[in-house]
C-alpha positions in Angstrom: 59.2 117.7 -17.8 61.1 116.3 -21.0 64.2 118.7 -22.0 67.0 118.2 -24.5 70.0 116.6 -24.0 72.9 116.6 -25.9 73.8 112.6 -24.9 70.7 110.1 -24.7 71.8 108.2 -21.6 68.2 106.3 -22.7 69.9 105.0 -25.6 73.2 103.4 -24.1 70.7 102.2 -21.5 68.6 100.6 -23.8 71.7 99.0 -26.0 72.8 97.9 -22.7 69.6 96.3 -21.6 69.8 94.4 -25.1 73.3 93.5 -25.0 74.4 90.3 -23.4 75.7 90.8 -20.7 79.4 88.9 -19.9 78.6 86.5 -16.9 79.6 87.5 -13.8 82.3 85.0 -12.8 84.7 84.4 -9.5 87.7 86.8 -9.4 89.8 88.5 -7.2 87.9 90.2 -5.4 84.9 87.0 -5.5 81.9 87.6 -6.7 79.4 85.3 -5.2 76.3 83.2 -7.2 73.4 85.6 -7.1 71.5 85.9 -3.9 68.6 86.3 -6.7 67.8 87.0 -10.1 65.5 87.7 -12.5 64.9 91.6 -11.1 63.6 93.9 -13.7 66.0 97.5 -13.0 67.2 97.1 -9.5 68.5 100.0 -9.3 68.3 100.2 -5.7 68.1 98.1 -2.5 68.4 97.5 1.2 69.4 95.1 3.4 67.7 94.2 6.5 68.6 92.8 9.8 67.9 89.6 9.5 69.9 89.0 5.9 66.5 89.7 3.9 66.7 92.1 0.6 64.5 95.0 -0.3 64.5 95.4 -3.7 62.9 97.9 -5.9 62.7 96.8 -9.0 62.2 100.1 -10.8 61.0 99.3 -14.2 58.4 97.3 -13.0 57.3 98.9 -10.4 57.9 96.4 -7.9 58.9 96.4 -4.0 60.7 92.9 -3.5 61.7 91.0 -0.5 64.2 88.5 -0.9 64.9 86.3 2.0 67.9 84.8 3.2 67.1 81.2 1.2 67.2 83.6 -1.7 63.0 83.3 -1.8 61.5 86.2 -3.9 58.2 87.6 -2.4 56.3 91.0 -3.6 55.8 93.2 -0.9 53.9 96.3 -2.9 53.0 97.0 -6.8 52.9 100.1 -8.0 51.0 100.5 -10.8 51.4 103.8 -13.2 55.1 104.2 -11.9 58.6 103.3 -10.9 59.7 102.1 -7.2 63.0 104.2 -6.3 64.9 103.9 -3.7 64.3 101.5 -0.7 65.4 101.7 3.0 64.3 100.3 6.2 65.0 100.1 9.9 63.9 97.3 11.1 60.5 97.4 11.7 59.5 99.4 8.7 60.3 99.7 5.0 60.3 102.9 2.9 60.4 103.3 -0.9 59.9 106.4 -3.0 57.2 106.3 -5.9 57.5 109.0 -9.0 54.2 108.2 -11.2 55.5 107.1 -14.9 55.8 109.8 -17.3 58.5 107.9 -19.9 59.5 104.4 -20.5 61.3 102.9 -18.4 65.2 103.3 -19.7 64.5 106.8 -19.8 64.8 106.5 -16.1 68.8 107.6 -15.9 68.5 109.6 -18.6 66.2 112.0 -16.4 69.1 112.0 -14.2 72.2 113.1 -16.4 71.6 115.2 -19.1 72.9 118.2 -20.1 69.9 120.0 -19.4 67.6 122.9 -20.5 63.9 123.9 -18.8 61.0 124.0 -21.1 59.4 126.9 -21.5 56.3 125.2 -19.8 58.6 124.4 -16.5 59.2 128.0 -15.7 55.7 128.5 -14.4 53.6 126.6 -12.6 53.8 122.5 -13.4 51.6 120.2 -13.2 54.2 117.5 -11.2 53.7 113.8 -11.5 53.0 112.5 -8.4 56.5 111.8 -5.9 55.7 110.0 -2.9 57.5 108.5 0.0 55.6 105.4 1.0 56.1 103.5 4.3 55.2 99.5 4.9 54.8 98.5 8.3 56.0 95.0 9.7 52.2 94.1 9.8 52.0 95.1 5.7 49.7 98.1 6.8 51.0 100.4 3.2 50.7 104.4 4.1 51.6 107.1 1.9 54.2 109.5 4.4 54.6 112.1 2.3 54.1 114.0 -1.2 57.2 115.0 -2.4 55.7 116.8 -5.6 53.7 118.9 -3.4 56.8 120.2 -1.5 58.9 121.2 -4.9 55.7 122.7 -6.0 55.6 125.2 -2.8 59.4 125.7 -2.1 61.4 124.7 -5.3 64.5 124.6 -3.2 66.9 125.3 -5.8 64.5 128.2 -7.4 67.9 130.7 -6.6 70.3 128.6 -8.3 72.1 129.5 -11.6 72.4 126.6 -13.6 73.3 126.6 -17.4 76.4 128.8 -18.9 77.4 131.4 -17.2 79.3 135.1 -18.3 78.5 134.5 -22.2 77.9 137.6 -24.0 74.8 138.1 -25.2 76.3 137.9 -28.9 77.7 134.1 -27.6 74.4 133.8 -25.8 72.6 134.1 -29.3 74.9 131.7 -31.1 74.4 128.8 -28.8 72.1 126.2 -29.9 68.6 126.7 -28.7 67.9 123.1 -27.0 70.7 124.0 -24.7 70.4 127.5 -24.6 73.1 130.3 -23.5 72.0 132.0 -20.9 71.7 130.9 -17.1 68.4 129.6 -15.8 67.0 129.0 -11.8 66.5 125.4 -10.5 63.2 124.7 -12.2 60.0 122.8 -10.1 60.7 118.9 -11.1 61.1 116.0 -8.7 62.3 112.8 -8.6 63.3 111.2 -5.5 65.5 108.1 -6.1 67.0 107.1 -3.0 66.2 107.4 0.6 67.9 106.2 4.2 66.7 105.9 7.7 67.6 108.9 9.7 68.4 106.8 12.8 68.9 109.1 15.0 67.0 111.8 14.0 64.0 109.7 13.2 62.5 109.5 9.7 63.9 109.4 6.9 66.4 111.2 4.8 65.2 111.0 0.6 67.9 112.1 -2.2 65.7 114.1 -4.8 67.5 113.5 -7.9 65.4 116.3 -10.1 65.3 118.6 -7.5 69.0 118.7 -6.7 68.5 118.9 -3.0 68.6 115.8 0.2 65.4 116.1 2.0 64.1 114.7 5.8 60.6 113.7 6.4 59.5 113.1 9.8 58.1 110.4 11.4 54.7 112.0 10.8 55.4 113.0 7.0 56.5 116.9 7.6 58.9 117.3 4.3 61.9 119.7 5.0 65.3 120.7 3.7 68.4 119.5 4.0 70.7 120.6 1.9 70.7 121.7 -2.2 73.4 120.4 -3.7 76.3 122.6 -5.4 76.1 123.6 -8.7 78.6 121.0 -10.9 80.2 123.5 -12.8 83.0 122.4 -15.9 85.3 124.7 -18.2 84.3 123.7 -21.8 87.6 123.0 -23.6 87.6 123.5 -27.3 87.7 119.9 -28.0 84.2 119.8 -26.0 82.6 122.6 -27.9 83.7 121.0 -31.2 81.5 117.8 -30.1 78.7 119.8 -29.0 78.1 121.9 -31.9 79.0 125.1 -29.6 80.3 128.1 -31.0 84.3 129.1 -30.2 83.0 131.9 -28.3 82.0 129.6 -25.4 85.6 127.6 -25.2 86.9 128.6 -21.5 83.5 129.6 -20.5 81.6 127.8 -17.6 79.1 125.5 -17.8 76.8 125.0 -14.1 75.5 121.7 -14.3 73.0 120.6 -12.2 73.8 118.4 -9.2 71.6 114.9 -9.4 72.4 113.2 -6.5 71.5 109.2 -6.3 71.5 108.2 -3.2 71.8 109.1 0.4 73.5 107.1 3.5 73.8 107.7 7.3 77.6 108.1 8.5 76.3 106.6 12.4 79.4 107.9 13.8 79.1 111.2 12.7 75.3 111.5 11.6 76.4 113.1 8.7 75.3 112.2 5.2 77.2 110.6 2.2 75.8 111.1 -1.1 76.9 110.3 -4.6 76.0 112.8 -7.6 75.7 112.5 -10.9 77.4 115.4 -12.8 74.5 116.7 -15.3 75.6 116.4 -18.9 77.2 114.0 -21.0 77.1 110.4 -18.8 80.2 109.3 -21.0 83.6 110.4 -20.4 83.6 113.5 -22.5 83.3 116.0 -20.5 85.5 113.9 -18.1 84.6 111.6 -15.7 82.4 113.7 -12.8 80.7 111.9 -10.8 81.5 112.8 -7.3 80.6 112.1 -3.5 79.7 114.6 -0.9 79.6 114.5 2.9 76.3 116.7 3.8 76.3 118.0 7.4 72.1 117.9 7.8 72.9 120.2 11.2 74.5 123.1 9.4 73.5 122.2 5.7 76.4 122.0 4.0 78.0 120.3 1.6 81.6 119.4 1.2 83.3 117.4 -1.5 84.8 114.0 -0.8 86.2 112.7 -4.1 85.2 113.2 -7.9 85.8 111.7 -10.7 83.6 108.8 -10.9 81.7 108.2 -14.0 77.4 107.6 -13.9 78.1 107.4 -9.6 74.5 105.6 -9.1 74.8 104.6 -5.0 77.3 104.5 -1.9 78.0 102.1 0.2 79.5 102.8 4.1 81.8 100.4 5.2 84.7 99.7 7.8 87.5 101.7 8.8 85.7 104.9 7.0 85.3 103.4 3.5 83.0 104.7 0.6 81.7 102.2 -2.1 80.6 103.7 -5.2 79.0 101.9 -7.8 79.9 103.4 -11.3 77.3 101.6 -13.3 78.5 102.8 -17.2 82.2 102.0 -16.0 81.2 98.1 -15.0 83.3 99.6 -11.9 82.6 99.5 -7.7 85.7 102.2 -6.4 86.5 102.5 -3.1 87.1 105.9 -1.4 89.7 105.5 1.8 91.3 108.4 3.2 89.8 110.6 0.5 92.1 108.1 -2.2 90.2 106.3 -4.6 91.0 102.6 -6.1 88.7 99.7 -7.8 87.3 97.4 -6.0 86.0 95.5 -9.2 86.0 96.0 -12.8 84.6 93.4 -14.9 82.8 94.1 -18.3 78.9 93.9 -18.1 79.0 94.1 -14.4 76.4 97.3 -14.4 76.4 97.8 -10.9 73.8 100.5 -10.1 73.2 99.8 -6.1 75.7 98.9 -3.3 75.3 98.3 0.2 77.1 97.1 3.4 75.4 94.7 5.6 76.9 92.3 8.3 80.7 92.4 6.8 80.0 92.0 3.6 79.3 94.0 0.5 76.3 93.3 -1.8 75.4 94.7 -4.7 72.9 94.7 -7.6 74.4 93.8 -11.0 73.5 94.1 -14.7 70.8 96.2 -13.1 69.7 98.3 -16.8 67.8 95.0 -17.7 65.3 92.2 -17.2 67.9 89.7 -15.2 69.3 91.8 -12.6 71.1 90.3 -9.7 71.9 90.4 -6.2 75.5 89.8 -5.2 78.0 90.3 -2.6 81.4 90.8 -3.3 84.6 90.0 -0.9 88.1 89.9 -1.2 
């Protein structure tokens, strides 16, 4: 499951998680006090009807309620593994569980690397378990669906070229091994990390971020596909090859990322889906800032580009008048998409927003999520 990567978005997590964070403090826009705090990795959330906060606090492998008064109250532990995303609709709360395989700050870095398959991962893998489980109103916990099992049978990026593609297989030789210069398939991994309520369509939509692809599961657990996501595909320039240790032969050649998308939201207008992507590779800005959000039709299943350039996109937010949030957790930066232009919402150094979400006319979001004081906020102009 491990593969190389040429940036450790581990280790800038964990100098993050160990830096002190600068306070979060009134501006224009306001940030308000913390609905809570004291959430380890809130990496994503949901809000409820009534004002209450579903928090999955990742690295401990907590589901979280947080009502109104601000109250903290454990809904579910998981114990061998991380709670992912969280999403309910009223009635019922839903959270993805990937069993632990890494610490904890390795959590991102499994989801923005530039990234080669083991040898191990081209045949048959023995998955951690990746569950979607569902609380009801009465605290009744079921297990909907096995996630794992689904990539094991139908590895729905298995026909994706991923890696460099073209090279000659004189470059191909001269590329370092642990990234490797030929093109590989869409190997069997998953990970889901966010999920939505399909409204409409009943169940609920999951965004597998280590199998590339946005999945529906009924009602009644029944796992299928949505949509892969498109292959994230960058021109490496010869001040990128110099970096990376890559030979000349490579400079103008394409690299095919993988797509790693990190979260999932209902348009209800439309009932079309808005997801945000990480780009693969490097999570600083070397190869560019990536990140990007895509508008998936789950009728015709396809994808089409919204806006890029984002950097470490974690989650989207829907708001009025057509507006995209996205939370750029390694820029301190919530942007704002309107009209397919994008402008900051809020920039403040040691913000670390990784979740955003829009609830009753106001946006909220989780803050200095990488370490043991995360918050819950909402931010207004």
């Amino acid at each position: 499951m491990k593969r190389s990567r040429i940036v450790g978005l581990a280790a800038a997590a964990t100098a993050l998680c160990l830096a002190a964070p600068s306070p979060v403090t009134a501006a224009a826009p306001s940030v308000s006090d913390p609905i809570a705090t004291g959430l380890v990795g809130p990496l994503q959330f949901d809000v409820g009807d009534h004002g209450q906060v579903y928090v999955g606090e990742n690295f401990a492998g907590l589901l979280t309620r947080i009502a109104p008064s601000g109250r903290k109250k454990v809904l579910y532990a998981e114990r061998d593994g991380e709670v992912g995303g969280v999403a309910s609709d009223g009635h019922t709360v839903a959270w993805t569980y990937t069993q632990a395989g890494e610490p904890p700050t390795e959590t991102l870095a499994r989801l923005g690397t530039m990234r080669r398959p083991a040898a191990s991962a081209r045949g048959v893998v023995d998955l951690p378990d990746a569950l979607l489980r569902t609380r009801s109103a009465k605290g009744k916990v079921r297990t909907l669906a096995d996630l794992a099992a689904y990539e094991a049978r139908h590895n729905p990026d298995g026909d994706q070229s991923y890696g460099f593609q073209g090279l000659s297989d004189e470059c191909a030789a001269s590329v370092p091994e642990e990234i490797g210069g030929q093109p590989y398939s869409g190997i069997v991994e998953s990970h889901p990390y966010a999920v939505a309520n399909a409204l409409g369509a009943g169940g609920w939509y999951v965004a597998d971020a280590a199998a590339n692809a946005i999945l529906r599961v009924s009602p009644r657990g029944r796992v299928t596909l949505v949509d892969v996501l498109p292959a994230q595909k960058v021109a490496i320039t010869a001040e990128a090859a110099q970096m990376l240790g890559l030979p000349d032969c490579t400079v103008g050649k394409k690299y095919a990322f993988e797509p790693v998308p990190t979260d999932v939201e209902v348009d209800q207008s439309t009932g079309k889906l808005v997801v945000s992507l990480l780009p693969g590779g490097p999570e600083d800005d070397s190869l560019g800032a990536r990140g990007s959000v895509y508008r998936v039709n789950p009728r015709t299943h396809t994808a089409r580009k919204v806006a890029g350039g984002f950097l470490s996109a974690t989650n989207v937010a829907l708001g009025r008048g057509g507006r995209i949030y996205v939370a750029e957790l390694f820029a301190d930066r919530i942007s704002v998409i309107r009209d397919r232009r994008v402008s900051t919402l809020i920039q403040q150094e040691g913000l670390m927003p990784a979740g955003v979400e829009y609830a009753h006319g106001r946006l909220y979001a989780s803050t200095q999520a990488l370490g043991p004081e995360g918050q819950i906020v909402t931010i207004s102009r």
